[in-house]
MINU-929927 format. One record per residue (C-alpha): residue number from 1; residue in one letter; x, y, z. Coordinates in Angstrom, 3 decimals. Layout:
# residues N
PT,resi,resn,X,Y,Z
PT,NUM,a,X,Y,Z
...
//
This chain:
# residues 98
PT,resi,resn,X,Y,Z
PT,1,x,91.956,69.354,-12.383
PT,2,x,90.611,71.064,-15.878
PT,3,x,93.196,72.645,-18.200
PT,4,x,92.940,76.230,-18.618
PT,5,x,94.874,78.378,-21.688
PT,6,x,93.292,82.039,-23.712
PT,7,x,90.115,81.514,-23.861
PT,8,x,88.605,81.670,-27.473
PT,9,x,85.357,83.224,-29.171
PT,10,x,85.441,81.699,-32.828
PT,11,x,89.052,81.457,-32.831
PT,12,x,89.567,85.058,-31.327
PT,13,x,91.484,85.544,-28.107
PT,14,x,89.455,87.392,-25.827
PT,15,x,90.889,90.247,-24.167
PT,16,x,88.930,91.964,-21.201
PT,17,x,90.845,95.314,-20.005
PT,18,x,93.752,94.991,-22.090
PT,19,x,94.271,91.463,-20.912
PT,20,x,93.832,87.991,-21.967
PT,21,x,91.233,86.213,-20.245
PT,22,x,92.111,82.585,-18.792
PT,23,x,89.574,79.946,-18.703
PT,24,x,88.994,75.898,-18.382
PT,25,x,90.058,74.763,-21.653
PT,26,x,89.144,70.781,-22.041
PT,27,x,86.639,71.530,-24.515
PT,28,x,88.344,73.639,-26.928
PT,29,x,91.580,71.628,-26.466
PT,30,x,89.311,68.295,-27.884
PT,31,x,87.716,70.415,-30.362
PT,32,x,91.465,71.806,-31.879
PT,33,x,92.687,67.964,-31.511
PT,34,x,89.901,66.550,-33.859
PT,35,x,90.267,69.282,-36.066
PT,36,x,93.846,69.121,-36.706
PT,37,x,95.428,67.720,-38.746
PT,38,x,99.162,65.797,-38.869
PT,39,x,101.744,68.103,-39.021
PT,40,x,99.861,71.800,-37.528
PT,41,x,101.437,71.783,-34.278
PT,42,x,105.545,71.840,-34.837
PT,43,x,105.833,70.830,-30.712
PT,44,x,103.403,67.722,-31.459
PT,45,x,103.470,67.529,-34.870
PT,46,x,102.004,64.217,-35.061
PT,47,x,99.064,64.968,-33.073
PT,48,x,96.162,65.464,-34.586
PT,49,x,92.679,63.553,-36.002
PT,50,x,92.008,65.928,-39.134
PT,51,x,88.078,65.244,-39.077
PT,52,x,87.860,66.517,-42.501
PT,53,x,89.949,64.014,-44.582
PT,54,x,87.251,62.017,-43.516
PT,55,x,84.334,63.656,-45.086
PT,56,x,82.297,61.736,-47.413
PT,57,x,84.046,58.728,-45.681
PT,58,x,81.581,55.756,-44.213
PT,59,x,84.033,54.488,-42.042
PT,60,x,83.044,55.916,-38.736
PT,61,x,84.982,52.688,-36.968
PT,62,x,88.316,54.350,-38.358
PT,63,x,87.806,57.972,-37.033
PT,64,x,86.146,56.807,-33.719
PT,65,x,89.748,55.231,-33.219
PT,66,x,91.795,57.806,-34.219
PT,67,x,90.145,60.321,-32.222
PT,68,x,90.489,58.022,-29.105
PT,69,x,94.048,57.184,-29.995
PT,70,x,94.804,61.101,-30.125
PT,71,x,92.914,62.052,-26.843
PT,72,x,94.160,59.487,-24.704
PT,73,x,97.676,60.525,-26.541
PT,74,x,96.612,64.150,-23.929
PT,75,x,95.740,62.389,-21.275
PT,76,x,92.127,61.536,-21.644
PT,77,x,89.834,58.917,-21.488
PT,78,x,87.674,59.230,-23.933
PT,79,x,84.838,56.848,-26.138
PT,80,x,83.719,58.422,-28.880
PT,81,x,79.586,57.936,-29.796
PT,82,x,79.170,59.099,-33.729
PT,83,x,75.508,59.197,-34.415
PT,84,x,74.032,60.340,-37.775
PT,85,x,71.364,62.833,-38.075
PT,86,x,68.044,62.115,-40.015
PT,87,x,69.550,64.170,-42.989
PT,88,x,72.752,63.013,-42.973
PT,89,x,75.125,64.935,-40.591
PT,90,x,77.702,63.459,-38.176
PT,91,x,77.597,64.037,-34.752
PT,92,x,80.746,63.669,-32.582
PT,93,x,80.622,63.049,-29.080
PT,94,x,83.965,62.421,-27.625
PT,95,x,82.500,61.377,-24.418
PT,96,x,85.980,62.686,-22.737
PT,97,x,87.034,62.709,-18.855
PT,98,x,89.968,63.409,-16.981
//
């Protein structure tokens, strides 16, 4: 069964006749967990990967474990793939299921 919460156009609630709109929310839930970092959510404030304390870093092994520490923290299974791009960007799949 998929999560559902407000679902979110770059980070804006959408409303639709002066009402929130509800939708799955798996993917933006993933998305907000790599993201975050350690101490943004006061309910889980130890959840979190903060992907960007890891920029300029090499050490893909380390992230790809924290992000599958954190998502199977939520109850998913998950395998990250990182790939690099041909000039230099990192691509994160978190290769999640239920």
């Amino acid at each position: 069964m998929a999560r559902t919460d407000l679902q979110l156009t770059n980070n804006d609630i959408d409303v639709l006749n002066n009402d929130f709109i509800i939708s799955e929310s798996d993917g933006q839930h993933v998305q907000d967990t790599i993201n975050a970092n350690v101490g943004w959510w006061k309910e889980t404030y130890t959840s979190g990967v903060g992907v960007m304390s890891y920029l300029k870093s090499k050490n893909t092994a380390e992230l790809s474990r924290k992000i599958m520490i954190e998502l199977k923290a939520d109850n998913y299974n998950s395998s990250p793939i990182m790939t690099f791009t041909n000039n230099g960007l990192l691509n994160i799949n978190p290769n999640v299921t239920l």
